[in-house]
Each structure stands twice: as C-alpha cells, then as structure tokens.
mmCIF file of the N, C-alpha and C atoms, coordinates in Angstrom:
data_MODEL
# 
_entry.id   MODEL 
# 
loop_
_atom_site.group_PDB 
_atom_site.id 
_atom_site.type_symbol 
_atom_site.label_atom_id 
_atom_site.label_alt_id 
_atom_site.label_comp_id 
_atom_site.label_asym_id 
_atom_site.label_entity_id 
_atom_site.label_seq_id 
_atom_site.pdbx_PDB_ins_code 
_atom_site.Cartn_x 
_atom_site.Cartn_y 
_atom_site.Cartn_z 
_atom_site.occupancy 
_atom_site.B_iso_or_equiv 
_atom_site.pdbx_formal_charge 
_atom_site.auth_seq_id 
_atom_site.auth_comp_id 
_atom_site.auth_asym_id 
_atom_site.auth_atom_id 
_atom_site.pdbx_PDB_model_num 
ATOM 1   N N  . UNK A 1 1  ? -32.247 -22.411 44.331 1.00 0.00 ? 1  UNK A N  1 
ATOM 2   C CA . UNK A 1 1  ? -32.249 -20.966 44.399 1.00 0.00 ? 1  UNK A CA 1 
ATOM 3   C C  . UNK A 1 1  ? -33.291 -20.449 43.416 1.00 0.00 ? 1  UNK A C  1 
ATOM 4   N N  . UNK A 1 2  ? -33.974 -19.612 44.050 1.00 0.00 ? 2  UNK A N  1 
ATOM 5   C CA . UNK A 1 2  ? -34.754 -18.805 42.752 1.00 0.00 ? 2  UNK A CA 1 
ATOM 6   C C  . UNK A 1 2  ? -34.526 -17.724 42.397 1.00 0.00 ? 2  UNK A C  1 
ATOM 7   N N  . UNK A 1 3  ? -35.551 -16.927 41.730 1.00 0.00 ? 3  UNK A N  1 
ATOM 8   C CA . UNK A 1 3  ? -35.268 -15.729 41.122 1.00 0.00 ? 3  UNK A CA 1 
ATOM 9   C C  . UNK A 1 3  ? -36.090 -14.830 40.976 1.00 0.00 ? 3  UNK A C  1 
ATOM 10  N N  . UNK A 1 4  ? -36.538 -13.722 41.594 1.00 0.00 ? 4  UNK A N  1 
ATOM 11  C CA . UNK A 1 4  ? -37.451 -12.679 41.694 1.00 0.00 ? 4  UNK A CA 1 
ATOM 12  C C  . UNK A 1 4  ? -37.594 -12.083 40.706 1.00 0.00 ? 4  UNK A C  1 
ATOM 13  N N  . UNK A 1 5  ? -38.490 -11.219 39.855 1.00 0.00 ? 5  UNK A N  1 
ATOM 14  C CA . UNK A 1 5  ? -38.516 -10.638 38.827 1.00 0.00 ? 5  UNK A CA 1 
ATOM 15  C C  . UNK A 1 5  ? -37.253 -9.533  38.745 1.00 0.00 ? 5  UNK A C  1 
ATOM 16  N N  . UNK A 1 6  ? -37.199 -8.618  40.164 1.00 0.00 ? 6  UNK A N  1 
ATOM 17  C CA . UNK A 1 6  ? -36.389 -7.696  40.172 1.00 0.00 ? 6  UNK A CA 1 
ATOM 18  C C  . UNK A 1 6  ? -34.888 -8.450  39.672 1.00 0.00 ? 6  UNK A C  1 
ATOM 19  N N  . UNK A 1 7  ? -34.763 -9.298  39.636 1.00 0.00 ? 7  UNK A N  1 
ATOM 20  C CA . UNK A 1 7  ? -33.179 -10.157 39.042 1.00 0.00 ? 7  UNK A CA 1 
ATOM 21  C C  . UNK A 1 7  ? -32.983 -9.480  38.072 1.00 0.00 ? 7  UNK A C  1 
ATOM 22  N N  . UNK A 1 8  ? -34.298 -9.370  36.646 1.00 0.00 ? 8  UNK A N  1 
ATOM 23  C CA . UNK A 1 8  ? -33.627 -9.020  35.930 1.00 0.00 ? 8  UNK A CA 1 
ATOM 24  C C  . UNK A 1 8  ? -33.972 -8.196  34.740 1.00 0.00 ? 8  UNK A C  1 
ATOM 25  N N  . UNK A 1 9  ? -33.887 -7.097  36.051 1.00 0.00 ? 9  UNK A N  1 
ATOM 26  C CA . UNK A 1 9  ? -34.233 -5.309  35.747 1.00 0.00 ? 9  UNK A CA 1 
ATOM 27  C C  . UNK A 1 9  ? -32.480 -4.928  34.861 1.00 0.00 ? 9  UNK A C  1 
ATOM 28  N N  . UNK A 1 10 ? -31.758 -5.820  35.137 1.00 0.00 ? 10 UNK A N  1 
ATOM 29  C CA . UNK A 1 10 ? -30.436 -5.204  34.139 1.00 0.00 ? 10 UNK A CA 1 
ATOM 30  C C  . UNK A 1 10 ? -30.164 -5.690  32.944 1.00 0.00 ? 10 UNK A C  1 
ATOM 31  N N  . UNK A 1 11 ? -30.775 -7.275  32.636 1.00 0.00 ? 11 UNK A N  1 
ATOM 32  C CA . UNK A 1 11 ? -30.582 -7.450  31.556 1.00 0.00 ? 11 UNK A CA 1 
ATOM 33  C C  . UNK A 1 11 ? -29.750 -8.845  31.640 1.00 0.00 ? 11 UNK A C  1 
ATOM 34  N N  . UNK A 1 12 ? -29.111 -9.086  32.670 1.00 0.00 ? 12 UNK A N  1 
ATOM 35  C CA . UNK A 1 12 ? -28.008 -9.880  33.201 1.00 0.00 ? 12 UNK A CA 1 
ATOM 36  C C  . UNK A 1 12 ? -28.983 -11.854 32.575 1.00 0.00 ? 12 UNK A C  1 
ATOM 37  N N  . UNK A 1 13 ? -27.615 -12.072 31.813 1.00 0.00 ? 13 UNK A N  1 
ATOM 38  C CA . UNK A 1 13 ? -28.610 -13.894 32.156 1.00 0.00 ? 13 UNK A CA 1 
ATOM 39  C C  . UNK A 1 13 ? -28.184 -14.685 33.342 1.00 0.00 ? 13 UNK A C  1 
ATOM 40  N N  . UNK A 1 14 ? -29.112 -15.472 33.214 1.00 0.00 ? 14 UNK A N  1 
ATOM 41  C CA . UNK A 1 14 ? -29.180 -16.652 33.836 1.00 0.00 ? 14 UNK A CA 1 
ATOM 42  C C  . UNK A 1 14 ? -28.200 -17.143 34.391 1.00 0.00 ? 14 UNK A C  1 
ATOM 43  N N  . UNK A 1 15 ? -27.596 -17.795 33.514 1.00 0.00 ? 15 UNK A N  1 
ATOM 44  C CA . UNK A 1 15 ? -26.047 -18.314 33.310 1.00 0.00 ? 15 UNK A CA 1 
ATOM 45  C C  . UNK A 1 15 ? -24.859 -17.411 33.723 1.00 0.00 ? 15 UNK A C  1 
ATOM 46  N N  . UNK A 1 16 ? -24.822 -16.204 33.852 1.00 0.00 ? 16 UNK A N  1 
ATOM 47  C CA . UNK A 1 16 ? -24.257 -15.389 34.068 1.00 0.00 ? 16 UNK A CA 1 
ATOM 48  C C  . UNK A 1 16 ? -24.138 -15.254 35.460 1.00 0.00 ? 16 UNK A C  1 
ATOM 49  N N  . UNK A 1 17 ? -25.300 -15.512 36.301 1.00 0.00 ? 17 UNK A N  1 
ATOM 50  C CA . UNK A 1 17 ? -25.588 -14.643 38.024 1.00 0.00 ? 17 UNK A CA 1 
ATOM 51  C C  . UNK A 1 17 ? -25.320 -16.108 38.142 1.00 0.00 ? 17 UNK A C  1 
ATOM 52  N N  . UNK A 1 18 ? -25.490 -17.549 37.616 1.00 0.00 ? 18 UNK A N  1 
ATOM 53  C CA . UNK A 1 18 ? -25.182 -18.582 38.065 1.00 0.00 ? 18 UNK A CA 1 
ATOM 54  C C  . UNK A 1 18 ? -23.765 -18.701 38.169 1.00 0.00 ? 18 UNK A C  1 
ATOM 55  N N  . UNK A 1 19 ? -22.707 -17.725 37.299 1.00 0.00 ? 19 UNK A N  1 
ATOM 56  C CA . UNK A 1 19 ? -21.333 -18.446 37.457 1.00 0.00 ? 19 UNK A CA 1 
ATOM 57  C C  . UNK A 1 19 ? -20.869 -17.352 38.375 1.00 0.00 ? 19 UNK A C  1 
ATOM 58  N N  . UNK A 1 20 ? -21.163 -16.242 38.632 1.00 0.00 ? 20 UNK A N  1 
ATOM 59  C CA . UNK A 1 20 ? -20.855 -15.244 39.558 1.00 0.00 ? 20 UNK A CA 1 
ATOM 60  C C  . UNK A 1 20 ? -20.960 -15.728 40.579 1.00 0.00 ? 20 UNK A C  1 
ATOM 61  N N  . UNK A 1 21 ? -22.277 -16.367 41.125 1.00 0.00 ? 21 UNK A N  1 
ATOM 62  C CA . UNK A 1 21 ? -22.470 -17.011 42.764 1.00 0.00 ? 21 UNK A CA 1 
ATOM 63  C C  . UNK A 1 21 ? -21.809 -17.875 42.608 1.00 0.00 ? 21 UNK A C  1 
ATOM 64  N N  . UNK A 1 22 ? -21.307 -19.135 41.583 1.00 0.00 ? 22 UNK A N  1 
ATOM 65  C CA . UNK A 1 22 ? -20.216 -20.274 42.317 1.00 0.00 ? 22 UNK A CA 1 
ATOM 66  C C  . UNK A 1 22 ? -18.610 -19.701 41.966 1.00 0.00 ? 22 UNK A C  1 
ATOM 67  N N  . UNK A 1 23 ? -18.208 -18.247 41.400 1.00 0.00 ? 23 UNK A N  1 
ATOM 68  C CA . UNK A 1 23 ? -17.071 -18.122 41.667 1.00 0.00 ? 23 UNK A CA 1 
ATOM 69  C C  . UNK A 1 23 ? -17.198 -16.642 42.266 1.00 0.00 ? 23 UNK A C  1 
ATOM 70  N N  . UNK A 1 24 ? -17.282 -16.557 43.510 1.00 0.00 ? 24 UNK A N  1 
ATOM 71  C CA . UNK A 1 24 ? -17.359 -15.575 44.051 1.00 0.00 ? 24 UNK A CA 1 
ATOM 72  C C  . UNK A 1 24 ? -16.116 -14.788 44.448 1.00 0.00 ? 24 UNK A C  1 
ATOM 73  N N  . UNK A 1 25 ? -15.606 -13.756 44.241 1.00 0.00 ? 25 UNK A N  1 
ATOM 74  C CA . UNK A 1 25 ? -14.479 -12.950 44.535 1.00 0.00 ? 25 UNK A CA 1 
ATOM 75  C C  . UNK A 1 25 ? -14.483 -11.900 45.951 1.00 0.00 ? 25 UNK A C  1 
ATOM 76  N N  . UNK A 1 26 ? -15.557 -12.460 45.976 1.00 0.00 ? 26 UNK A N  1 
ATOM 77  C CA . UNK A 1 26 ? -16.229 -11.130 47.417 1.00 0.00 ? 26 UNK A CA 1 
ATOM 78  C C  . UNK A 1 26 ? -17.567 -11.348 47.688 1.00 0.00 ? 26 UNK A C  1 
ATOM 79  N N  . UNK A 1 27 ? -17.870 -11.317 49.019 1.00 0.00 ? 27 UNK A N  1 
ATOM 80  C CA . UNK A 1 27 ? -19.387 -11.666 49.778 1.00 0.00 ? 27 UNK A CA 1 
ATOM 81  C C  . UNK A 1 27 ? -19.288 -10.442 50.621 1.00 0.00 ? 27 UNK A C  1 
ATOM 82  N N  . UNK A 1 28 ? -20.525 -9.770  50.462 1.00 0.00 ? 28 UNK A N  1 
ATOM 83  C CA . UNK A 1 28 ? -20.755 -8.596  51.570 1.00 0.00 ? 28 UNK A CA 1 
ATOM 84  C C  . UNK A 1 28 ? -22.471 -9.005  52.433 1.00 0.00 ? 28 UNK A C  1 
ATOM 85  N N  . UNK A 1 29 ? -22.129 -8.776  53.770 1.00 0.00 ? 29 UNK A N  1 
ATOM 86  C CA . UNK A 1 29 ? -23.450 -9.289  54.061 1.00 0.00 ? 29 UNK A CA 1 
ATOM 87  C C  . UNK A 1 29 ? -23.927 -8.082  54.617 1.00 0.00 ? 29 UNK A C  1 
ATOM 88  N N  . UNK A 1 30 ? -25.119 -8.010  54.818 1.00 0.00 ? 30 UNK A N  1 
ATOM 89  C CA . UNK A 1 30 ? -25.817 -7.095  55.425 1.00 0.00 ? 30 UNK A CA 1 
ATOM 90  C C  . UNK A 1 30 ? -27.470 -7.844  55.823 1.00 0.00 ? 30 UNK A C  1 
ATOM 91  N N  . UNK A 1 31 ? -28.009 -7.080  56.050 1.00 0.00 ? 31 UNK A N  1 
ATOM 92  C CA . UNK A 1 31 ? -29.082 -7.256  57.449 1.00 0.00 ? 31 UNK A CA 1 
ATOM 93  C C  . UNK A 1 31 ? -29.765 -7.809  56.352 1.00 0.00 ? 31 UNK A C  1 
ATOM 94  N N  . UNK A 1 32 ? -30.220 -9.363  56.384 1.00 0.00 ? 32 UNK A N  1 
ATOM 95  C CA . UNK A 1 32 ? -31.321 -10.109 55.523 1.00 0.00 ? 32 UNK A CA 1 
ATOM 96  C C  . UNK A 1 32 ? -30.500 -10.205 53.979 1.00 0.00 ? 32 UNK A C  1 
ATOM 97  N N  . UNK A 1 33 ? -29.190 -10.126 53.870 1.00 0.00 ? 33 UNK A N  1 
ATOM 98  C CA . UNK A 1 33 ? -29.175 -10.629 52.528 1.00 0.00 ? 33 UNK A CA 1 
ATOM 99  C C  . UNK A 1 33 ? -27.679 -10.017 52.035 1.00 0.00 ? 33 UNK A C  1 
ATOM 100 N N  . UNK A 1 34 ? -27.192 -10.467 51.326 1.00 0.00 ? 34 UNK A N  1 
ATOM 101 C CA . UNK A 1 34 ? -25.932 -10.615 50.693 1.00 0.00 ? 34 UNK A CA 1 
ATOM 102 C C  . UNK A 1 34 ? -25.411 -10.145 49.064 1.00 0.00 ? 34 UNK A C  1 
ATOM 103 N N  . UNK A 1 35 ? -24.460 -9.854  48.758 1.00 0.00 ? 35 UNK A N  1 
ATOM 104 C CA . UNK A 1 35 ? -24.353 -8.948  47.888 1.00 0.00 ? 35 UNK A CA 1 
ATOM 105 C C  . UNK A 1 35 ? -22.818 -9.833  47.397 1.00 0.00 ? 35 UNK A C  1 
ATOM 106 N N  . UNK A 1 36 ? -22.966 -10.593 46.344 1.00 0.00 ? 36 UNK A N  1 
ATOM 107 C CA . UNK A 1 36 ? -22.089 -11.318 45.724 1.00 0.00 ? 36 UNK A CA 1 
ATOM 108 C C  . UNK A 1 36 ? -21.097 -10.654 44.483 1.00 0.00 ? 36 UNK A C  1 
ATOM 109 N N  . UNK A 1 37 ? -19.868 -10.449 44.434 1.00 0.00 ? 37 UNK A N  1 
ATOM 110 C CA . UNK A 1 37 ? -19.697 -9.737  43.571 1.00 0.00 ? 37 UNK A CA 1 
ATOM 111 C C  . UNK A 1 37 ? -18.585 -11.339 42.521 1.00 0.00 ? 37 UNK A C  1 
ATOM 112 N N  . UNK A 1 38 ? -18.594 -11.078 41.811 1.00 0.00 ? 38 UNK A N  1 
ATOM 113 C CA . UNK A 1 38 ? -18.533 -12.462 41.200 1.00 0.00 ? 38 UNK A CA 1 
ATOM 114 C C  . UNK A 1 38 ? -18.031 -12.586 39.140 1.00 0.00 ? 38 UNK A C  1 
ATOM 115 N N  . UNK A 1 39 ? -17.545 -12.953 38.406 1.00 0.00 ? 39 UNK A N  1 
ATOM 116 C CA . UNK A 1 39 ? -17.363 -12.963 37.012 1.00 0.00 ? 39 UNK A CA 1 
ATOM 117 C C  . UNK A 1 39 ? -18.611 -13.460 36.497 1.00 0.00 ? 39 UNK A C  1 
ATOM 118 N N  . UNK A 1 40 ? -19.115 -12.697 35.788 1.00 0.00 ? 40 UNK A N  1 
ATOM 119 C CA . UNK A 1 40 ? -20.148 -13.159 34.403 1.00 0.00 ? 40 UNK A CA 1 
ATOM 120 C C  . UNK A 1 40 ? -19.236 -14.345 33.719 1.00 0.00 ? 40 UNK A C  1 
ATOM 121 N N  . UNK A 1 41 ? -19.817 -15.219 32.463 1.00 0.00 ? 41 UNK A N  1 
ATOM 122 C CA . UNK A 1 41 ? -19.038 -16.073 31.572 1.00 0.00 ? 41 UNK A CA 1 
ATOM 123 C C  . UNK A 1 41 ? -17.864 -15.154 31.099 1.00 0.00 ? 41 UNK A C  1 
ATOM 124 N N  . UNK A 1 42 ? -18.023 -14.060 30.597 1.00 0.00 ? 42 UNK A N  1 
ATOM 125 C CA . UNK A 1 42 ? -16.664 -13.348 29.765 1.00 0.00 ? 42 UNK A CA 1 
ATOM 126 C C  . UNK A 1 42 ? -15.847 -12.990 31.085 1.00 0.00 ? 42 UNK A C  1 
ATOM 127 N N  . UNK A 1 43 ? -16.128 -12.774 32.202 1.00 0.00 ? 43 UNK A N  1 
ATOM 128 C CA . UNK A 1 43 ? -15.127 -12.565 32.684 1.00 0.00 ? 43 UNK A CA 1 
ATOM 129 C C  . UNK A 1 43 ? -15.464 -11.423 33.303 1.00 0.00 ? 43 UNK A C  1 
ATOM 130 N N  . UNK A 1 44 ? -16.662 -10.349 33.084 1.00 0.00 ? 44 UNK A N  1 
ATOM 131 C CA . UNK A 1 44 ? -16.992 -9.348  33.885 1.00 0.00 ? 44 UNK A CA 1 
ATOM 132 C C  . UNK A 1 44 ? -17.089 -9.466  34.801 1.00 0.00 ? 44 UNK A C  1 
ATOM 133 N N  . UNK A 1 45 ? -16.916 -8.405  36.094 1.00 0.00 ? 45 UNK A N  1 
ATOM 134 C CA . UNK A 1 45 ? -17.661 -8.753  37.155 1.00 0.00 ? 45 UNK A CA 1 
ATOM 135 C C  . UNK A 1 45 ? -18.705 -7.970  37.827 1.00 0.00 ? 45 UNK A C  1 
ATOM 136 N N  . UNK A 1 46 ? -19.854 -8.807  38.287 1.00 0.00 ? 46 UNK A N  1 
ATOM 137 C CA . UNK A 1 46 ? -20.802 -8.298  38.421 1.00 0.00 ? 46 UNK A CA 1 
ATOM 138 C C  . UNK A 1 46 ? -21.512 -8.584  39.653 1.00 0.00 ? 46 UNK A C  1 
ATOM 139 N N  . UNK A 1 47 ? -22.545 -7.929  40.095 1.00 0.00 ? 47 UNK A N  1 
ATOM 140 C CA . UNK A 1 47 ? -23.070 -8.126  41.701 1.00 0.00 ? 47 UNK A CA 1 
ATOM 141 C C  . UNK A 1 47 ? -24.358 -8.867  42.064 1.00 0.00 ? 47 UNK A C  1 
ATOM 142 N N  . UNK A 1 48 ? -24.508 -9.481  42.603 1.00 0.00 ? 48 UNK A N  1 
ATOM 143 C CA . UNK A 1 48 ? -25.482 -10.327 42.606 1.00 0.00 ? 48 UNK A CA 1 
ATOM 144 C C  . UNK A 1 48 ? -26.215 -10.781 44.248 1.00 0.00 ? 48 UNK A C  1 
ATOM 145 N N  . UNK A 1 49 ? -27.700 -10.177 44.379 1.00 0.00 ? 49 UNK A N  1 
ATOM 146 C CA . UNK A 1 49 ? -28.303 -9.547  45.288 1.00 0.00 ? 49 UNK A CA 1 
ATOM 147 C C  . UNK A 1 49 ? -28.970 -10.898 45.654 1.00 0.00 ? 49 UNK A C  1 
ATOM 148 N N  . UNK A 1 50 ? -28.866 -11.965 46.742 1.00 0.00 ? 50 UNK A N  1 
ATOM 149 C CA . UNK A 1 50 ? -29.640 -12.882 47.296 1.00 0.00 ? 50 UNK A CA 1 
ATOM 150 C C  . UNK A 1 50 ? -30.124 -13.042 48.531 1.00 0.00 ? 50 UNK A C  1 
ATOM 151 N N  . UNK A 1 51 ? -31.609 -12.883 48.831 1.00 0.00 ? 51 UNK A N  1 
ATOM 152 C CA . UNK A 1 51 ? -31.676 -12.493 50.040 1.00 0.00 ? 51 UNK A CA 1 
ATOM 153 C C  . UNK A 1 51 ? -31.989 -13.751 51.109 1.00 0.00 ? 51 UNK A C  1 
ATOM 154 N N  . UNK A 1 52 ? -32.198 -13.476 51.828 1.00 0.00 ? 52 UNK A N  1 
ATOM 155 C CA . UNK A 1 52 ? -32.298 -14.678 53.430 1.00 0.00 ? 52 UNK A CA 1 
ATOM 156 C C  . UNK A 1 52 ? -33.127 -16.170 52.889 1.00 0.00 ? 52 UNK A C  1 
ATOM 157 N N  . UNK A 1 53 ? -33.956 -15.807 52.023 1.00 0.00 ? 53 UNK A N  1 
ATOM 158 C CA . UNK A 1 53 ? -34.754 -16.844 51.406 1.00 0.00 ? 53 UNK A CA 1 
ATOM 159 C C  . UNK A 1 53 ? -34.152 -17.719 50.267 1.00 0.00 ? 53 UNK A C  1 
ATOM 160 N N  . UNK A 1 54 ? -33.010 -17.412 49.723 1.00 0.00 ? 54 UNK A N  1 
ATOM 161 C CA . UNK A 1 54 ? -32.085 -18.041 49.019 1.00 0.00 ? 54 UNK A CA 1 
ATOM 162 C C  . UNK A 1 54 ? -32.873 -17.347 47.071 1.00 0.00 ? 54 UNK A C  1 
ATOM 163 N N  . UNK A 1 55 ? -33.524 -16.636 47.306 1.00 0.00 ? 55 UNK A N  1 
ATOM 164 C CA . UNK A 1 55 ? -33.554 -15.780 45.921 1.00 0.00 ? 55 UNK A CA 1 
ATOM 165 C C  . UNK A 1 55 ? -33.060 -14.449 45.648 1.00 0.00 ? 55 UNK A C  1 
ATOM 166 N N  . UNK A 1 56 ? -32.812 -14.777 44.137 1.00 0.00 ? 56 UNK A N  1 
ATOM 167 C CA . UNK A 1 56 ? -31.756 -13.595 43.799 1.00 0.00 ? 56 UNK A CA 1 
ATOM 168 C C  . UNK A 1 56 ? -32.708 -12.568 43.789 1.00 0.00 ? 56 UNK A C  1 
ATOM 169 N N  . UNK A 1 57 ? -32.619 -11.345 43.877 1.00 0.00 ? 57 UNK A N  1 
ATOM 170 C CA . UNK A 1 57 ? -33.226 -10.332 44.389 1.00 0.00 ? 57 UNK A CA 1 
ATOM 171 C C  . UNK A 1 57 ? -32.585 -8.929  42.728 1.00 0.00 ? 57 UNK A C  1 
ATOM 172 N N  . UNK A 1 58 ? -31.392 -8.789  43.004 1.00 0.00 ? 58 UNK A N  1 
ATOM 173 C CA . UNK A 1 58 ? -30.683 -8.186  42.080 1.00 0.00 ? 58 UNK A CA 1 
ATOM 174 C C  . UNK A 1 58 ? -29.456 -8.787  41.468 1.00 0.00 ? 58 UNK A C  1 
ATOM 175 N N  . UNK A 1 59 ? -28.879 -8.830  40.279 1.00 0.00 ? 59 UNK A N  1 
ATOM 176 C CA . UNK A 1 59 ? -27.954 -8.688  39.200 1.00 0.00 ? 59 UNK A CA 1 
ATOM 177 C C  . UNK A 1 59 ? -27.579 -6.967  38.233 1.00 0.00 ? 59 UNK A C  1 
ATOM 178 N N  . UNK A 1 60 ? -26.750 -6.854  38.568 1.00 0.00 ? 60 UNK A N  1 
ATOM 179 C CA . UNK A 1 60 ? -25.902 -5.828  37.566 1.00 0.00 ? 60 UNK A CA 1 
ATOM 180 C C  . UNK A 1 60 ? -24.410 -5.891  37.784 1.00 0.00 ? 60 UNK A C  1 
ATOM 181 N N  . UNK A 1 61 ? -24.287 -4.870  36.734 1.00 0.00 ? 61 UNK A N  1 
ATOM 182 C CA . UNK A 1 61 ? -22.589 -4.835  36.757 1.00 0.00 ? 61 UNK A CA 1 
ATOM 183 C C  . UNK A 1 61 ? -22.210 -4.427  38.235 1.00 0.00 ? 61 UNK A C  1 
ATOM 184 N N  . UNK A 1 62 ? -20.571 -4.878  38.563 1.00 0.00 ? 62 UNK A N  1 
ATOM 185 C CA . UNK A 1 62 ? -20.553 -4.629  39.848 1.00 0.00 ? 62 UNK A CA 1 
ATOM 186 C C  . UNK A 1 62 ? -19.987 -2.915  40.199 1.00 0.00 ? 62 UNK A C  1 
ATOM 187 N N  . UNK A 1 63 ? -20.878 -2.405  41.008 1.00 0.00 ? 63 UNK A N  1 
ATOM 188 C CA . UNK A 1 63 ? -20.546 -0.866  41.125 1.00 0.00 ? 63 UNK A CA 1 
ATOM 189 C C  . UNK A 1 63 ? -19.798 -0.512  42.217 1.00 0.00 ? 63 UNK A C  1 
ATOM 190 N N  . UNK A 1 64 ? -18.141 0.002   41.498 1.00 0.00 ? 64 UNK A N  1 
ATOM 191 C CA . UNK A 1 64 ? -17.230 0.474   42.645 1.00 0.00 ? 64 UNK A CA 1 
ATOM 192 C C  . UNK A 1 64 ? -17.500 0.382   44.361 1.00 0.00 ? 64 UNK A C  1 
ATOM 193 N N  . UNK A 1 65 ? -18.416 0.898   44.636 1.00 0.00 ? 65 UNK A N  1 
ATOM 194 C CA . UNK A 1 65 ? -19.105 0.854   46.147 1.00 0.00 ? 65 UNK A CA 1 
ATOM 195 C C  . UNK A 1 65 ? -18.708 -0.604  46.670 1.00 0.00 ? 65 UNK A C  1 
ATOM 196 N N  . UNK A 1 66 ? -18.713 -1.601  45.429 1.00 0.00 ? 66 UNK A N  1 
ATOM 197 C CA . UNK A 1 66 ? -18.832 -2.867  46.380 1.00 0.00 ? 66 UNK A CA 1 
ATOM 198 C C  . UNK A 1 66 ? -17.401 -3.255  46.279 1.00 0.00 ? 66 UNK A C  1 
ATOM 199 N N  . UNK A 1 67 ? -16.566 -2.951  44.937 1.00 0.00 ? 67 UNK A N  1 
ATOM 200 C CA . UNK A 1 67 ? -15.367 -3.358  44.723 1.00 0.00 ? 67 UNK A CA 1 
ATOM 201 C C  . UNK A 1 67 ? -14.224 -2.454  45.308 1.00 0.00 ? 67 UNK A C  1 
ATOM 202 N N  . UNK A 1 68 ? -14.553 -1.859  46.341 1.00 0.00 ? 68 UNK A N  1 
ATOM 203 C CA . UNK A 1 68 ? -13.590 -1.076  46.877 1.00 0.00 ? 68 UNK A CA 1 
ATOM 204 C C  . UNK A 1 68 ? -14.066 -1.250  48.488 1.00 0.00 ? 68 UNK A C  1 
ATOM 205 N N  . UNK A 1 69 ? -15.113 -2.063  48.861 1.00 0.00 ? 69 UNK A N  1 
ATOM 206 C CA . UNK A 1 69 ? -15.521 -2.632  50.221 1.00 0.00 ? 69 UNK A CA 1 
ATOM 207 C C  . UNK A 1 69 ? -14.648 -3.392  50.647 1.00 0.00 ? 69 UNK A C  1 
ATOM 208 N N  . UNK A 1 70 ? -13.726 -3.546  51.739 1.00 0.00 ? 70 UNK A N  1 
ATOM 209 C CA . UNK A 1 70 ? -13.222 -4.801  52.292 1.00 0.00 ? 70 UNK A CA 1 
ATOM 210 C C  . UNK A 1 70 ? -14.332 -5.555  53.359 1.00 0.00 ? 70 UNK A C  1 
# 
C-alpha cells in the first residue's frame, strides 16, 4: 500500500492509518475508493481514505458523517 502526500494533510502517523486499516470498525465504499473508519494506537477513531490503486489518499479524525453511516 502506499501513500499520497494528501495522507498527511492532518498530521495523522504512519502507524496510526496502519492500525486503523487492519482493525477496521466500518468500510464505506463509494465510486473508486473507500473510506475506512478504524482506531488510531490510543484508541481514537479515525478515517482513512484509500483509493482503487491501493493508496491512502486521506487520514483524519473520523467525522460524524461517517460514524453515523450504516
């Protein structure tokens, strides 16, 4: 998997969007790409933007919009 510059316009690490995508709490898909909402190491949770090409695109905290999506 890689990582686009836009990854990390929030600040988010590495390690962080890595443990969010392998414990994922919610997958939203949409047209070309997916929207992972997932725990940081402490336990936050946060959203994580990977598109059709298998790079992360965006990371930030996860914003209501997605945590109130079924």
């Amino acid at each position: 998997m890689g990582f686009l510059k836009s990854a990390w316009k929030h600040g988010l690490a590495r390690e962080d969007i890595d443990h969010a995508l392998s414990n994922p709490v919610a997958v939203h898909y949409f047209d070309g790409y997916v929207i992972v909402i997932g725990p940081s190491r402490s336990g936050h949770l946060i959203e994580v933007g990977v598109n059709d090409d298998d790079f992360v695109f965006h990371a930030m905290s996860a914003r209501e919009k997605f945590l109130r999506r079924k």
